[in-house]
C-alpha positions as CSV (number, residue, x, y, z in Angstrom):
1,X,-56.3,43.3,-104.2
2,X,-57.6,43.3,-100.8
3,X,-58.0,40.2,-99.0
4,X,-61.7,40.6,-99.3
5,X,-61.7,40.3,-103.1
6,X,-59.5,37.6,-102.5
7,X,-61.9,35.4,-100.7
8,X,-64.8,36.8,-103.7
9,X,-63.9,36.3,-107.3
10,X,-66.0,39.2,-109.6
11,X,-68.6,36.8,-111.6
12,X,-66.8,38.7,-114.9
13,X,-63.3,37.3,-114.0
14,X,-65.0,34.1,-113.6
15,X,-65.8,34.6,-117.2
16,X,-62.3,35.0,-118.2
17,X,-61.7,32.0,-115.8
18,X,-63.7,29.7,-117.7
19,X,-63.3,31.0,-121.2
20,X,-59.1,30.4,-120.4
21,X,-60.0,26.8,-119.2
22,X,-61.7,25.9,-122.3
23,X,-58.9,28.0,-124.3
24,X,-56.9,25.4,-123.2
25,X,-59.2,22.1,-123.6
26,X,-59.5,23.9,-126.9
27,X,-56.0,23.3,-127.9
28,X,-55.4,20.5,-127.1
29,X,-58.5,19.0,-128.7
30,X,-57.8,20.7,-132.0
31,X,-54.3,19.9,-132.1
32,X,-54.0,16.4,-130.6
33,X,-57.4,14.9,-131.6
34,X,-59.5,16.5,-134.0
35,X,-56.9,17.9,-136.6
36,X,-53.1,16.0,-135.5
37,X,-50.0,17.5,-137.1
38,X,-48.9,15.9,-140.4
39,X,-45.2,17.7,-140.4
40,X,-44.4,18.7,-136.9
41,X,-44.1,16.1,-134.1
42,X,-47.3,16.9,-131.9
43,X,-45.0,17.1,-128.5
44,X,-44.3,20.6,-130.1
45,X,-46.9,21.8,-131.4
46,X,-48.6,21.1,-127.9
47,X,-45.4,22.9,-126.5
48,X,-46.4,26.1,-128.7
49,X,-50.0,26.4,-128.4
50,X,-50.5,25.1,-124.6
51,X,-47.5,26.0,-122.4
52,X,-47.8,29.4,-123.1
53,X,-51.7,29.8,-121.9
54,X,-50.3,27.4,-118.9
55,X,-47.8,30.1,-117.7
56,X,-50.1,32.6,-116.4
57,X,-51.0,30.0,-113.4
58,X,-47.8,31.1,-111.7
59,X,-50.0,34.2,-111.2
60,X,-53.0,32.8,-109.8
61,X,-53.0,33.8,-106.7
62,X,-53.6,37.5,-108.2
63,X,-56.6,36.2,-110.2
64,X,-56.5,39.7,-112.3
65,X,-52.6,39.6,-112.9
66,X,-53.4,35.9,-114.1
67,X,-56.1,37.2,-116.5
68,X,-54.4,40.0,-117.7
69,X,-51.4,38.1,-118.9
70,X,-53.7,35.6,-120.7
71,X,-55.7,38.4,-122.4
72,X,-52.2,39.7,-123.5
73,X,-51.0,36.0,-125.0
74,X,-54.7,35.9,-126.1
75,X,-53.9,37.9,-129.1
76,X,-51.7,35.7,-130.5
77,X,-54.7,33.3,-130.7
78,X,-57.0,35.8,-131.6
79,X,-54.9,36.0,-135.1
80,X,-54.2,32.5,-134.8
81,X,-57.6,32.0,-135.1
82,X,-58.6,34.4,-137.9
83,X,-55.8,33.0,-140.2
84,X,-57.0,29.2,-139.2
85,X,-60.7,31.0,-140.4
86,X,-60.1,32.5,-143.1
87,X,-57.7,30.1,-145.1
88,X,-58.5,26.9,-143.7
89,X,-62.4,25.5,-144.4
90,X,-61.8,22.5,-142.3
91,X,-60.8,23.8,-139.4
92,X,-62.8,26.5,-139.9
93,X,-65.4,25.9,-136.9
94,X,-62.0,25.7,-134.2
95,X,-60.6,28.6,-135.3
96,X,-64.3,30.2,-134.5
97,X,-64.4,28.7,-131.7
98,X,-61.0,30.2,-130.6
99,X,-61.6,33.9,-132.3
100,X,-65.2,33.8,-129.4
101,X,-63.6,32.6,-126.5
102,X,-60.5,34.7,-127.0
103,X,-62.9,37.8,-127.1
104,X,-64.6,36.7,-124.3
105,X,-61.5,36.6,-122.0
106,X,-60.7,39.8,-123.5
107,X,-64.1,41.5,-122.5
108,X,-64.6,40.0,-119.4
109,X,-60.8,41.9,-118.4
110,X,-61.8,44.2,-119.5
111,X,-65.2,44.8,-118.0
112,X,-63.6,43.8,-114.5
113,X,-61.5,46.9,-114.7
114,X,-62.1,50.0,-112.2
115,X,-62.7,53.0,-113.0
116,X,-60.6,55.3,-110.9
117,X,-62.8,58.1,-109.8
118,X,-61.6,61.9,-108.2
119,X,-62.8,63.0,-104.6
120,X,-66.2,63.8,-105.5
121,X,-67.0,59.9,-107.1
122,X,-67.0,61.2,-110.3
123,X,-64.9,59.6,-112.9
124,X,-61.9,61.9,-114.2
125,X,-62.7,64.3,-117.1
126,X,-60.9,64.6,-120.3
């Protein structure tokens, strides 16, 4: 990244900022508050579903790295999510919740990706 992308975030990766944040304020909502463990102590359940999303602010400073390796643990909430869906009625509306704001992330990444072009600014041919 250049250092003037640095000092500009893309609106799109400010997307995948947000929807990340509330990833997080998601978890710890569902699992803390609105639906607490019954056979787990909550201290790891928190451990499994927040630390990981919390990792990828070591990469922060590279706000694409950052959102790249959230879109990658992402997927583990994406199923999360449609197994909480489809099995689970009460919990139904979270794990929706989860399955759109994991897509999100996932499209803004991927819609702040470069195309690489040849010499002439045309994009490379198949």
């Amino acid at each position: 990244m250049t250092t003037a992308t640095h000092a500009r975030i893309l609106p799109v990766y400010r997307v995948g900022l947000v929807a990340w944040a509330l990833l997080v304020v998601l978890q710890l909502a569902w699992h803390a508050w609105l639906v607490p463990p019954q056979s787990m102590p909550l201290t790891l359940l928190l451990a499994i579903t927040v630390v990981p999303l919390l990792l990828p602010l070591f990469a922060l400073r590279d706000v694409r790295r950052a959102l790249l390796w959230v879109g990658i643990l992402s997927l583990f909430y994406f199923c999360h999510g449609v197994s909480e869906a489809w099995g689970s009625a009460g919990e139904r509306w979270l794990a929706i919740a989860e399955i759109v704001l994991t897509v999100l992330l996932i499209a803004a990444l991927g819609a702040g990706v470069k195309r690489r072009t040849d010499q002439t600014g045309a994009p490379p041919s198949r």
